[in-house]
PDB file with one MODEL, atoms N, CA, C and O in Angstrom:
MODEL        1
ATOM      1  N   UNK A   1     -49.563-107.666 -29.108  1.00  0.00           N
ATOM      2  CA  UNK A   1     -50.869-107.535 -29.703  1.00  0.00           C
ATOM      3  C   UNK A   1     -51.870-108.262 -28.819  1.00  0.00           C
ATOM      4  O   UNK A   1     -51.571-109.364 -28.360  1.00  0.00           O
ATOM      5  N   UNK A   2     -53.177-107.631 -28.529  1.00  0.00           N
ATOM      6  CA  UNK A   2     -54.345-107.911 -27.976  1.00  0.00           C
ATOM      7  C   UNK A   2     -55.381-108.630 -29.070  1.00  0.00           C
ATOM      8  O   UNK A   2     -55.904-107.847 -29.863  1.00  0.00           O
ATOM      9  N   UNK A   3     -55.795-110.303 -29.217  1.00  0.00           N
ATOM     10  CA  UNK A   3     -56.537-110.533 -29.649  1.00  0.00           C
ATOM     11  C   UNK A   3     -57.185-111.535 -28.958  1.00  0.00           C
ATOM     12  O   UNK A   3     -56.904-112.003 -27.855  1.00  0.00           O
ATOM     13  N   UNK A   4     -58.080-111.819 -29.716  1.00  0.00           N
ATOM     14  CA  UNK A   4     -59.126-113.401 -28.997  1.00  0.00           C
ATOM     15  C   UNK A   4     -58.237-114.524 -29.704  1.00  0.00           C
ATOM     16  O   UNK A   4     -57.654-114.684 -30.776  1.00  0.00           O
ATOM     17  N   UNK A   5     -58.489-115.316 -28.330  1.00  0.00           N
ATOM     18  CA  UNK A   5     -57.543-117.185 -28.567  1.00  0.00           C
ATOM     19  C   UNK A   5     -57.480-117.549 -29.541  1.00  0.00           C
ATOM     20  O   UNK A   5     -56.439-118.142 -29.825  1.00  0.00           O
ATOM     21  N   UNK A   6     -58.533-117.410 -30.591  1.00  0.00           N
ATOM     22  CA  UNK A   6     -58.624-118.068 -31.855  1.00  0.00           C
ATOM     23  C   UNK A   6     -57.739-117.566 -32.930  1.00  0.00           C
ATOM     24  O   UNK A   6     -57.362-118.306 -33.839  1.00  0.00           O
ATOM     25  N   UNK A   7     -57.413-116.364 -32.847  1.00  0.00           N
ATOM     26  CA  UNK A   7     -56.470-115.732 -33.643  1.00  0.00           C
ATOM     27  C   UNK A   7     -54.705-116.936 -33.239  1.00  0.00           C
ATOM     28  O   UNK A   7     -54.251-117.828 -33.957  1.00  0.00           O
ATOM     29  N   UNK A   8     -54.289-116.549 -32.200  1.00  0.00           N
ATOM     30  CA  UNK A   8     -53.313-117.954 -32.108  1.00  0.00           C
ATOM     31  C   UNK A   8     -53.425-119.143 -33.000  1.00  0.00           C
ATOM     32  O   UNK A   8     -52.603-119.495 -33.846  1.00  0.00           O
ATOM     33  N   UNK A   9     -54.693-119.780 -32.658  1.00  0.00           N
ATOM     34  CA  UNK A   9     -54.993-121.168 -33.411  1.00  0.00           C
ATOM     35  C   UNK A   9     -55.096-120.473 -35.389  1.00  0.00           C
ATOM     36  O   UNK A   9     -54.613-121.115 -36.321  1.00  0.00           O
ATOM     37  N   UNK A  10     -55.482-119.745 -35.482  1.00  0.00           N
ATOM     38  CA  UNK A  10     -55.303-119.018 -36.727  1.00  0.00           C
ATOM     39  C   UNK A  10     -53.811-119.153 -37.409  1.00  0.00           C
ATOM     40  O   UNK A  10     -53.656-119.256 -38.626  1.00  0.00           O
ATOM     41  N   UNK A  11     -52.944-119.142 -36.638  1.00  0.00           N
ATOM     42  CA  UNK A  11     -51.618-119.651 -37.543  1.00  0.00           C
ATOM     43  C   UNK A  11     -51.597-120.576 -37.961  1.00  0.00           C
ATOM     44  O   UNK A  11     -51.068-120.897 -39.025  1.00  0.00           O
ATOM     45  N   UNK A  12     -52.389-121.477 -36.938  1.00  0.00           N
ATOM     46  CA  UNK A  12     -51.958-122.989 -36.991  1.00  0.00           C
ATOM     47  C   UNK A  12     -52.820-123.520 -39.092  1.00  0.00           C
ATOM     48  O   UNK A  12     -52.490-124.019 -40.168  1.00  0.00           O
ATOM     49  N   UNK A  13     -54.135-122.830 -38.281  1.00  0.00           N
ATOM     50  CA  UNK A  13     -54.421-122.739 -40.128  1.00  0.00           C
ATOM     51  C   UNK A  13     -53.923-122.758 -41.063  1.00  0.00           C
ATOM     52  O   UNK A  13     -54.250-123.551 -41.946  1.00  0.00           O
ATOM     53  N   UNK A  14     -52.772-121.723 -41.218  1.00  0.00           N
ATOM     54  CA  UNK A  14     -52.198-121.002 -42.299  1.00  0.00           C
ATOM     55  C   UNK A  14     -51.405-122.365 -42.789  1.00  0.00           C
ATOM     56  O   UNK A  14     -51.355-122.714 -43.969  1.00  0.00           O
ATOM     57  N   UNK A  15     -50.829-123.038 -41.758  1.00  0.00           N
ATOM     58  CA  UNK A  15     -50.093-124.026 -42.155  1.00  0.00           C
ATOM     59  C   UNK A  15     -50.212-125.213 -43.268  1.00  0.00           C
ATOM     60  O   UNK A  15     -51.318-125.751 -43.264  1.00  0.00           O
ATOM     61  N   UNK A  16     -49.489-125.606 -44.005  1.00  0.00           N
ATOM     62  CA  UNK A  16     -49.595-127.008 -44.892  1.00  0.00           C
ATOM     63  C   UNK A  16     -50.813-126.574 -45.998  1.00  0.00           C
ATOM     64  O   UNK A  16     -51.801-127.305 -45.928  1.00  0.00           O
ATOM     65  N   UNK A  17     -50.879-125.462 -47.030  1.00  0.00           N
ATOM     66  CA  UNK A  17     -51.747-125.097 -47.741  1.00  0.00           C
ATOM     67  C   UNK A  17     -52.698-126.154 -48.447  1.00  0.00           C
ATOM     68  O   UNK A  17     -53.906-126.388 -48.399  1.00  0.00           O
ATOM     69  N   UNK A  18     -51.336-126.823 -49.296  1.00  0.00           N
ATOM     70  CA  UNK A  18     -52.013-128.057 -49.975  1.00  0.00           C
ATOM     71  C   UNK A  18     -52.545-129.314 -49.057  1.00  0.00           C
ATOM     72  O   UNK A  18     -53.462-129.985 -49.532  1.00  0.00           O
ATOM     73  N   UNK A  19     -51.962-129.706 -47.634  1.00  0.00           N
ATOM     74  CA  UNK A  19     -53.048-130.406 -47.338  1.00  0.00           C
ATOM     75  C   UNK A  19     -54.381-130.273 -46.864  1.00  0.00           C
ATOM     76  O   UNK A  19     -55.272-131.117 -46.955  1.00  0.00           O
ATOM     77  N   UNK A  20     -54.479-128.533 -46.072  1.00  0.00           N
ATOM     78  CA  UNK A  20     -55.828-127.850 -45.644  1.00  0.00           C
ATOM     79  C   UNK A  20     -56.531-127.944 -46.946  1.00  0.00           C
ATOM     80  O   UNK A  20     -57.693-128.200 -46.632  1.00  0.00           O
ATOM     81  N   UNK A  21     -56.458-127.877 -48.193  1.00  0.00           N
ATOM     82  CA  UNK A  21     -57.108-127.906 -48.692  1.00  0.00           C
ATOM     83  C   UNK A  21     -57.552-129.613 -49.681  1.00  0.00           C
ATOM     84  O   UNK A  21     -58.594-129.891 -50.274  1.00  0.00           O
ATOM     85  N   UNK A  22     -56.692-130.177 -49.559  1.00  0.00           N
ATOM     86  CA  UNK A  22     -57.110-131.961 -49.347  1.00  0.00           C
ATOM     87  C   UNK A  22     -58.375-132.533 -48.359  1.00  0.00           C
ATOM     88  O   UNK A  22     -59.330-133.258 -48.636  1.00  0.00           O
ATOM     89  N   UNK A  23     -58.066-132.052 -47.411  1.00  0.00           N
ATOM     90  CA  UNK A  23     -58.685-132.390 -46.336  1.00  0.00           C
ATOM     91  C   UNK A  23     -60.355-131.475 -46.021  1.00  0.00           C
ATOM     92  O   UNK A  23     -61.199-131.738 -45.165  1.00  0.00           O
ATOM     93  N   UNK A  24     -60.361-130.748 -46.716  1.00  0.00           N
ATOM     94  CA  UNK A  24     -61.507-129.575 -46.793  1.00  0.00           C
ATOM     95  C   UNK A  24     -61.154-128.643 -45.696  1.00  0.00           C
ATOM     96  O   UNK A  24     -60.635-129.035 -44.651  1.00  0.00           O
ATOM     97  N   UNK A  25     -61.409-127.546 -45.916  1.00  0.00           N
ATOM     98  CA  UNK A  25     -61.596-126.019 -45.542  1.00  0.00           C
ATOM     99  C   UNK A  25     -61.806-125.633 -44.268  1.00  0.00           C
ATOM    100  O   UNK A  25     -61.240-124.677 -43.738  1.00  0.00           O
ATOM    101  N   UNK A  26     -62.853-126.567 -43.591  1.00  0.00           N
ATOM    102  CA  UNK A  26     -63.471-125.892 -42.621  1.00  0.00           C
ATOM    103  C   UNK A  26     -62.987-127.400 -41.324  1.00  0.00           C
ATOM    104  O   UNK A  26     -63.208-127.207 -40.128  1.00  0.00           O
ATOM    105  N   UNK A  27     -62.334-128.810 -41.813  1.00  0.00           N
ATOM    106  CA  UNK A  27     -61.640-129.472 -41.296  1.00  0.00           C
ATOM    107  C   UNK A  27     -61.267-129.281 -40.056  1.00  0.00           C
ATOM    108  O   UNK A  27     -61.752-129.686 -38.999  1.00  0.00           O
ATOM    109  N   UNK A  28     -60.049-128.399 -40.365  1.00  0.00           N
ATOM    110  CA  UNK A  28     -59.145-128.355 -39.452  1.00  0.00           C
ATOM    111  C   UNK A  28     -59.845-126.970 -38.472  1.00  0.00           C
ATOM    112  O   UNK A  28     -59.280-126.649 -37.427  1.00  0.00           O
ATOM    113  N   UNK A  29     -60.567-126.546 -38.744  1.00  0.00           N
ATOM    114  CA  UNK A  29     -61.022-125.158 -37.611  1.00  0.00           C
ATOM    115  C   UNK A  29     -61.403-126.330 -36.731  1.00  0.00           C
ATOM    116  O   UNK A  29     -60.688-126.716 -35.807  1.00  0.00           O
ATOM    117  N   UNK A  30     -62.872-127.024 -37.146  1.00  0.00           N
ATOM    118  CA  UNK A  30     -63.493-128.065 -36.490  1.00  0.00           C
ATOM    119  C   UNK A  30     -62.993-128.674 -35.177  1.00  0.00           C
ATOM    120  O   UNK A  30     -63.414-128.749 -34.023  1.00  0.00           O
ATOM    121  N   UNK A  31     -61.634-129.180 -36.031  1.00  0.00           N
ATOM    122  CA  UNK A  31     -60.729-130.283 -34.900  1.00  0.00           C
ATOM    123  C   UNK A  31     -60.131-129.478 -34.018  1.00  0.00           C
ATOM    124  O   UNK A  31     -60.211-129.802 -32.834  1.00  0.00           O
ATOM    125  N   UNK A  32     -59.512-128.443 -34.326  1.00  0.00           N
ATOM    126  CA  UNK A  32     -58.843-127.464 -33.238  1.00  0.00           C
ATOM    127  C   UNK A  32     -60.091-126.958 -32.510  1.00  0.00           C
ATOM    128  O   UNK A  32     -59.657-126.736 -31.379  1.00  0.00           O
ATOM    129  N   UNK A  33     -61.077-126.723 -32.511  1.00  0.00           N
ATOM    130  CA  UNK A  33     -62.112-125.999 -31.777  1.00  0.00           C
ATOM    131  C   UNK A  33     -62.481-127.291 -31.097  1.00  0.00           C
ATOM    132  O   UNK A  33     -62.551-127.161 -29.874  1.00  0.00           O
ATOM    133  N   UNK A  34     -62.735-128.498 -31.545  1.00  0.00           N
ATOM    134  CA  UNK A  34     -63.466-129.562 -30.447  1.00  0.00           C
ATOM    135  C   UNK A  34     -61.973-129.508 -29.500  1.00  0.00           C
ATOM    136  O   UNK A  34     -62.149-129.664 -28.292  1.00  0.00           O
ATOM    137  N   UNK A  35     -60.691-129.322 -29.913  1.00  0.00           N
ATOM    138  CA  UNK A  35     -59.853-129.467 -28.734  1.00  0.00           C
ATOM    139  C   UNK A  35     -59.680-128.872 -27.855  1.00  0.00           C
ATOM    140  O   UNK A  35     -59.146-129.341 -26.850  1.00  0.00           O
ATOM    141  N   UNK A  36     -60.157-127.406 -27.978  1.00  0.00           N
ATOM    142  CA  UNK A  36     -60.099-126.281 -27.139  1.00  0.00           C
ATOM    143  C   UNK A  36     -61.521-125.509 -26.932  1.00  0.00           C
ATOM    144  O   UNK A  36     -61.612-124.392 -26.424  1.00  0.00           O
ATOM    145  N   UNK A  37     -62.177-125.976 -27.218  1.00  0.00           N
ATOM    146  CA  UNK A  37     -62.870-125.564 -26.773  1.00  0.00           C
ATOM    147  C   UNK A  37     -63.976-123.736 -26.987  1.00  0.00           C
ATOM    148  O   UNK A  37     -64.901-123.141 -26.435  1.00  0.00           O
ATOM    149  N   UNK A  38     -62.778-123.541 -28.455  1.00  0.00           N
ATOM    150  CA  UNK A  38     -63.050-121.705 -28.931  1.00  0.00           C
ATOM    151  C   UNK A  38     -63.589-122.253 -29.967  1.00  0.00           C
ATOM    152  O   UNK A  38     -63.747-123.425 -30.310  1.00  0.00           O
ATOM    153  N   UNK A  39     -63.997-120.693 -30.677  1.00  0.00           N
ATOM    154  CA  UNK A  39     -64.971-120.755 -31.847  1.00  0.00           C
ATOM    155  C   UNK A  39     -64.363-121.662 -33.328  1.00  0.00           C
ATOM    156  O   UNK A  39     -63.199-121.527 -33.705  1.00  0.00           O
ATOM    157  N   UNK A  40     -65.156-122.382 -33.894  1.00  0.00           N
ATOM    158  CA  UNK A  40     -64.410-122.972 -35.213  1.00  0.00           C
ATOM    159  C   UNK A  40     -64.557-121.493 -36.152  1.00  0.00           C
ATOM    160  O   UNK A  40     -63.509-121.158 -36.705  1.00  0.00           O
ATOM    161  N   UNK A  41     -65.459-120.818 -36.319  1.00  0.00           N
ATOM    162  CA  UNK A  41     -65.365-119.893 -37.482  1.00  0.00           C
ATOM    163  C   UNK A  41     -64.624-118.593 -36.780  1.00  0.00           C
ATOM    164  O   UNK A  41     -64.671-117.560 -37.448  1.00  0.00           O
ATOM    165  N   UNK A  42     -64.118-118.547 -35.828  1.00  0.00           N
ATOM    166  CA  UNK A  42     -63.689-117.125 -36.221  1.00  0.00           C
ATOM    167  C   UNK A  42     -62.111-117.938 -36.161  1.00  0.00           C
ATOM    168  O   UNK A  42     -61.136-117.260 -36.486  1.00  0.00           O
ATOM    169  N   UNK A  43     -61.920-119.225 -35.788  1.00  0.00           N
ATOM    170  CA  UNK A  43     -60.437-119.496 -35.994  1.00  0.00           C
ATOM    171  C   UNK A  43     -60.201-120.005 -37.431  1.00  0.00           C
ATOM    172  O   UNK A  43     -59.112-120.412 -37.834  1.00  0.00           O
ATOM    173  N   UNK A  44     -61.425-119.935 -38.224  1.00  0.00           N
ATOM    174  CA  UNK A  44     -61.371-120.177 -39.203  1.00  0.00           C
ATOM    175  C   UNK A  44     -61.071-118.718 -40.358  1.00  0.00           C
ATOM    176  O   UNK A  44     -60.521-118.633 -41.456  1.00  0.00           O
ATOM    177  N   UNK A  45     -61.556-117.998 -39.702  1.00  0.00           N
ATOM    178  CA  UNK A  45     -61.791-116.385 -40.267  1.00  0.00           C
ATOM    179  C   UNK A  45     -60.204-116.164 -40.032  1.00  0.00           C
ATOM    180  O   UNK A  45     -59.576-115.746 -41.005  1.00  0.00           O
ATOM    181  N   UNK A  46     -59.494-116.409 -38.821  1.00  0.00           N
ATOM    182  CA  UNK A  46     -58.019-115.585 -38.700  1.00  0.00           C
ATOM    183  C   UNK A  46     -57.328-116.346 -39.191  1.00  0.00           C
ATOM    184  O   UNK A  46     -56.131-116.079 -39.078  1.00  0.00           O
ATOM    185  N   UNK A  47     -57.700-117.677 -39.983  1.00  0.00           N
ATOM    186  CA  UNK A  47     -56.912-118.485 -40.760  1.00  0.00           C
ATOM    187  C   UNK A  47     -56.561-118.390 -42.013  1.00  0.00           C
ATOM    188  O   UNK A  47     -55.594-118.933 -42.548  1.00  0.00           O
ATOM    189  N   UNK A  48     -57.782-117.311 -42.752  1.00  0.00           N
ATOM    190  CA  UNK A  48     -57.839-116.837 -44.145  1.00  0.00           C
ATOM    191  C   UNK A  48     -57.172-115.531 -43.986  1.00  0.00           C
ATOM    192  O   UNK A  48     -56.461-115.048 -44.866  1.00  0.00           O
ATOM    193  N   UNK A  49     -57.447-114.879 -42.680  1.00  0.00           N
ATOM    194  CA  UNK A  49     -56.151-113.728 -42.352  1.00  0.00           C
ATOM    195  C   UNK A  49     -54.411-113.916 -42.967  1.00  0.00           C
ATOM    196  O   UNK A  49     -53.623-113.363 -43.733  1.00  0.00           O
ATOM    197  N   UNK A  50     -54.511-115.245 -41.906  1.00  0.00           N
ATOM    198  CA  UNK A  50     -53.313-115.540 -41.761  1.00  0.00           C
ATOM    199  C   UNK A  50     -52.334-116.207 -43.196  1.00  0.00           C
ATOM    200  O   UNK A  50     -51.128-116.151 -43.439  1.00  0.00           O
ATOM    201  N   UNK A  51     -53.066-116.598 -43.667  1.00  0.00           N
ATOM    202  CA  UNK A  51     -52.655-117.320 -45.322  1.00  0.00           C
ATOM    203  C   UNK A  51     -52.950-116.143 -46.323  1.00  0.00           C
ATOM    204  O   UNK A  51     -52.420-116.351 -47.415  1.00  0.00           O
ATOM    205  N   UNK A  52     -53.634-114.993 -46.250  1.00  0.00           N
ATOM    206  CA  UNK A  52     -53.277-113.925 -47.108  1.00  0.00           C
ATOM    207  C   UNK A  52     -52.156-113.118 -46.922  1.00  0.00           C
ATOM    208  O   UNK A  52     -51.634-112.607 -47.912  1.00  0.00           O
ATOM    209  N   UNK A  53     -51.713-112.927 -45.822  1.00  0.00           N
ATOM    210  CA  UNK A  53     -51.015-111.539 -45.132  1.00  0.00           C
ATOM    211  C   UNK A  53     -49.600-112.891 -45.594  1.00  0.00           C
ATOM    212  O   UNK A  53     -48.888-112.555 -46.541  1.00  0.00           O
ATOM    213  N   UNK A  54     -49.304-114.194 -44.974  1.00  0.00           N
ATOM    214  CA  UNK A  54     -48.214-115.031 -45.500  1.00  0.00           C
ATOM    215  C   UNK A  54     -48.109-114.909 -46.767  1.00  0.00           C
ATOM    216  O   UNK A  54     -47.105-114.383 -47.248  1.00  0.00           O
ATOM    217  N   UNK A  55     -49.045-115.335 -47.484  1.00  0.00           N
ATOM    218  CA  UNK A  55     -48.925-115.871 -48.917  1.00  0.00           C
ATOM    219  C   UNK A  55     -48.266-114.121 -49.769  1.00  0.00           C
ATOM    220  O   UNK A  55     -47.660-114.166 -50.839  1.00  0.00           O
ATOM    221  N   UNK A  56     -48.512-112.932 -49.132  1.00  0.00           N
ATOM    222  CA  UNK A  56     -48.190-111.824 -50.195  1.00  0.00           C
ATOM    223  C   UNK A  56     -46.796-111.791 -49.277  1.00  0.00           C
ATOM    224  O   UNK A  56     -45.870-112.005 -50.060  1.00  0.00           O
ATOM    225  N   UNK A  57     -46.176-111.570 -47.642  1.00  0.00           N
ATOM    226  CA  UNK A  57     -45.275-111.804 -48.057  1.00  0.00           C
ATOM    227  C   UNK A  57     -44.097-112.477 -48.633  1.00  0.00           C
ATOM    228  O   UNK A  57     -43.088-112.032 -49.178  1.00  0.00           O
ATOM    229  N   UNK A  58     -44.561-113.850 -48.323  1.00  0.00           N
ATOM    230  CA  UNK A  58     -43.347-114.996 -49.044  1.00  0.00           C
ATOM    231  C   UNK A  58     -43.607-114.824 -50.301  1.00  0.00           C
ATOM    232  O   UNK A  58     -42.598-115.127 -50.937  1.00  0.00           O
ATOM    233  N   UNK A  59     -44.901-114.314 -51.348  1.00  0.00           N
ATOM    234  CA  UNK A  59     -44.428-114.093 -52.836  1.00  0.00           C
ATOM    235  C   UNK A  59     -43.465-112.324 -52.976  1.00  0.00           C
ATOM    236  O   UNK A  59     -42.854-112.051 -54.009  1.00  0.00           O
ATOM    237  N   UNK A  60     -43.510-111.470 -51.929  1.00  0.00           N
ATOM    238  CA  UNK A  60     -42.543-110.936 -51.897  1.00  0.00           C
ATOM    239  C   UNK A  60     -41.259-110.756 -51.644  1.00  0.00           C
ATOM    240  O   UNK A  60     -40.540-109.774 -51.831  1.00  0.00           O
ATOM    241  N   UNK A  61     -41.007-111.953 -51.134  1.00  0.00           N
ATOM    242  CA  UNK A  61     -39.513-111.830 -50.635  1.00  0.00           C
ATOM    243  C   UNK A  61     -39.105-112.936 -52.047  1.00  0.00           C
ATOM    244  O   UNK A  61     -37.930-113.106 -52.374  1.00  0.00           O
ATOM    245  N   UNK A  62     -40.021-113.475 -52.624  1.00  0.00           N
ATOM    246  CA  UNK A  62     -39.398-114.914 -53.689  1.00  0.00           C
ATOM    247  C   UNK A  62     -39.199-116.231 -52.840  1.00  0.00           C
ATOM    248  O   UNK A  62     -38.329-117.102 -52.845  1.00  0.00           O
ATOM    249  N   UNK A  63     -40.157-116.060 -52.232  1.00  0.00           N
ATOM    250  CA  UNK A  63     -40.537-117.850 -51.209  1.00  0.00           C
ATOM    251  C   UNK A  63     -41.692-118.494 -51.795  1.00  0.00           C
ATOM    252  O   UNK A  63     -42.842-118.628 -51.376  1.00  0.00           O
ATOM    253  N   UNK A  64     -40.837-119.041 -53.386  1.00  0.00           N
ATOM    254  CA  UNK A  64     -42.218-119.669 -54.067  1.00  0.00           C
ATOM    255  C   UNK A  64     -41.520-121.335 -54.110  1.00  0.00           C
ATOM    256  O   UNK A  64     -40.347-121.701 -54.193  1.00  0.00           O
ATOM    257  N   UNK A  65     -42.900-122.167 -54.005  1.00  0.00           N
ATOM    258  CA  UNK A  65     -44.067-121.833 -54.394  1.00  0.00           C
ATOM    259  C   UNK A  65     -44.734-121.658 -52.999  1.00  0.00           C
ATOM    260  O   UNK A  65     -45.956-121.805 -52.977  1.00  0.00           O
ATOM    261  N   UNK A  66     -44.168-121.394 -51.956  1.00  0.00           N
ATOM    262  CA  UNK A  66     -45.016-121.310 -50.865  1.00  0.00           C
ATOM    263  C   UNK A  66     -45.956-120.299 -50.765  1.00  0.00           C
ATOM    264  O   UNK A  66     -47.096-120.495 -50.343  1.00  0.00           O
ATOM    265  N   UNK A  67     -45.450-119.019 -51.206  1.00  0.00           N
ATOM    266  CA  UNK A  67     -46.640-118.089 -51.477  1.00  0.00           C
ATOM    267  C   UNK A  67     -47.992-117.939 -52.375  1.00  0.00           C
ATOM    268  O   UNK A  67     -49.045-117.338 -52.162  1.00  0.00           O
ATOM    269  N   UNK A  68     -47.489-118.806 -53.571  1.00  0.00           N
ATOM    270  CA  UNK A  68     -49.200-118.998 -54.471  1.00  0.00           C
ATOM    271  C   UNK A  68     -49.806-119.870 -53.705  1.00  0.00           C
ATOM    272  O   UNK A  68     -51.006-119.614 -53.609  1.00  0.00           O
ATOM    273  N   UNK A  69     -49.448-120.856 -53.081  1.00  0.00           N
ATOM    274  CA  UNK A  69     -50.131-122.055 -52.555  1.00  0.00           C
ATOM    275  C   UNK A  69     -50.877-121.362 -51.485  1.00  0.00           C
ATOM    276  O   UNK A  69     -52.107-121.331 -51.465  1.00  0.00           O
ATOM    277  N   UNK A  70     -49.994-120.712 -50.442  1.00  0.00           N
ATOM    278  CA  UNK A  70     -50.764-119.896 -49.224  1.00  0.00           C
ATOM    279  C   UNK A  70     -52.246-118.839 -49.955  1.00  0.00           C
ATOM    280  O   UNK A  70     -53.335-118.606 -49.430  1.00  0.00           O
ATOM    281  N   UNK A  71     -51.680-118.372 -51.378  1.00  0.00           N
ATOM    282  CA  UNK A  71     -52.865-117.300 -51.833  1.00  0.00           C
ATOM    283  C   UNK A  71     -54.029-118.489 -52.263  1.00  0.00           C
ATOM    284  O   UNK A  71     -55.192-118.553 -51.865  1.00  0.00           O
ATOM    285  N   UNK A  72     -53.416-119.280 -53.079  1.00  0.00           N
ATOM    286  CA  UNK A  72     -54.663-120.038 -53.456  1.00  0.00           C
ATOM    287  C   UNK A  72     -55.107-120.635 -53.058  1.00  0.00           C
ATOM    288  O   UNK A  72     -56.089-121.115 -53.625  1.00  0.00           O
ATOM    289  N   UNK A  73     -54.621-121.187 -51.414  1.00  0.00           N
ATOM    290  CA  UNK A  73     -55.655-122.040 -50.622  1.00  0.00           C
ATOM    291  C   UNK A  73     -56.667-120.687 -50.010  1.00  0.00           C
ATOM    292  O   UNK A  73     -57.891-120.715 -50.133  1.00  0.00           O
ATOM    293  N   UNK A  74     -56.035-119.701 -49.443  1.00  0.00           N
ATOM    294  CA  UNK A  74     -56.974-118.302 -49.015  1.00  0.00           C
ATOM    295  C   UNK A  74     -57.939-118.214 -50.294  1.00  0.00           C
ATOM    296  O   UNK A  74     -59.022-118.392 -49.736  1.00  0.00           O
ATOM    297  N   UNK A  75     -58.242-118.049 -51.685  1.00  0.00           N
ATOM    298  CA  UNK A  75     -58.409-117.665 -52.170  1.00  0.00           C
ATOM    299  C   UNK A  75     -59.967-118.992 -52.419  1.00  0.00           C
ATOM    300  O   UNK A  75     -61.169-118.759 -52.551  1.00  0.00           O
ATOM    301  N   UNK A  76     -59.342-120.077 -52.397  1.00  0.00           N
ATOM    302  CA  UNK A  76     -60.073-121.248 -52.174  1.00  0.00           C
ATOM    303  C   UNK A  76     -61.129-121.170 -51.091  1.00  0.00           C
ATOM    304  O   UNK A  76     -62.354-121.150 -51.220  1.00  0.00           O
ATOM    305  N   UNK A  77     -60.402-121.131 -50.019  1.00  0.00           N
ATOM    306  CA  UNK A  77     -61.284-121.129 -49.218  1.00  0.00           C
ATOM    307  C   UNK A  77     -62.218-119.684 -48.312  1.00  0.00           C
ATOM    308  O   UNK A  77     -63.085-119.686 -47.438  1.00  0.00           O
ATOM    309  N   UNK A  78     -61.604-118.747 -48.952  1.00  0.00           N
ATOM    310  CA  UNK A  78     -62.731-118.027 -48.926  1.00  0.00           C
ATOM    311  C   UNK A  78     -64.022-117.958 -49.734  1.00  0.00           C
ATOM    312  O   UNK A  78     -65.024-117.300 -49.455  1.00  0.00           O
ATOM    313  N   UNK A  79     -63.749-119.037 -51.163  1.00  0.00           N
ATOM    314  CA  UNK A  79     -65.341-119.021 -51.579  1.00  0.00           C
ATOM    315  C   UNK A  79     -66.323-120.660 -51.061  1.00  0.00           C
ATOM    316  O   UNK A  79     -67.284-121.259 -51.544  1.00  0.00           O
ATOM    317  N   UNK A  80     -65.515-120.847 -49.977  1.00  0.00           N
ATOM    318  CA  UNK A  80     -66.502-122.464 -49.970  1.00  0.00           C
ATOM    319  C   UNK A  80     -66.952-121.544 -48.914  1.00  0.00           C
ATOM    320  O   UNK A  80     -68.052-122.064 -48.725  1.00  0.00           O
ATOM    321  N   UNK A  81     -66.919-120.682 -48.189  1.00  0.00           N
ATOM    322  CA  UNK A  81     -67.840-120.393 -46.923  1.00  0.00           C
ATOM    323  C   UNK A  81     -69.245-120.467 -47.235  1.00  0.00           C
ATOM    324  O   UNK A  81     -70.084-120.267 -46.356  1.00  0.00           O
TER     325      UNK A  81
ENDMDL
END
């Protein structure tokens, strides 16, 4: 697959639901973008990608609670934008 850098750092998002969302929303784009130097919002955008497309399949295979947590931090943090 062909995408922009930030999509990579976009997994990194998806990761640790309940503490991305301890820590606030837009946090961790921040810190990964001052490290590298790419966009905070669109690695923030492939991060809400990345925690929807996870979160439906681990509640499909029965990888709970990792999958509500992945939906409801996506779900979270798509309304603080």
């Amino acid at each position: 697959m062909l995408a922009e850098a930030e999509y990579d750092l976009g997994v990194l998002m998806r990761e640790d639901p309940v503490e991305l969302l301890a820590d606030g929303p837009m946090q961790r784009a921040q810190w990964l973008a001052a490290r590298t130097g790419l966009d905070a919002t669109a690695i923030w955008e492939w991060g809400v990608i990345e925690r929807v497309s996870t979160g439906l399949l681990c509640t499909q295979i029965g990888l709970e609670p990792v999958g509500r947590q992945m939906l409801h931090a996506a779900d979270v943090v798509s309304r603080s934008r």
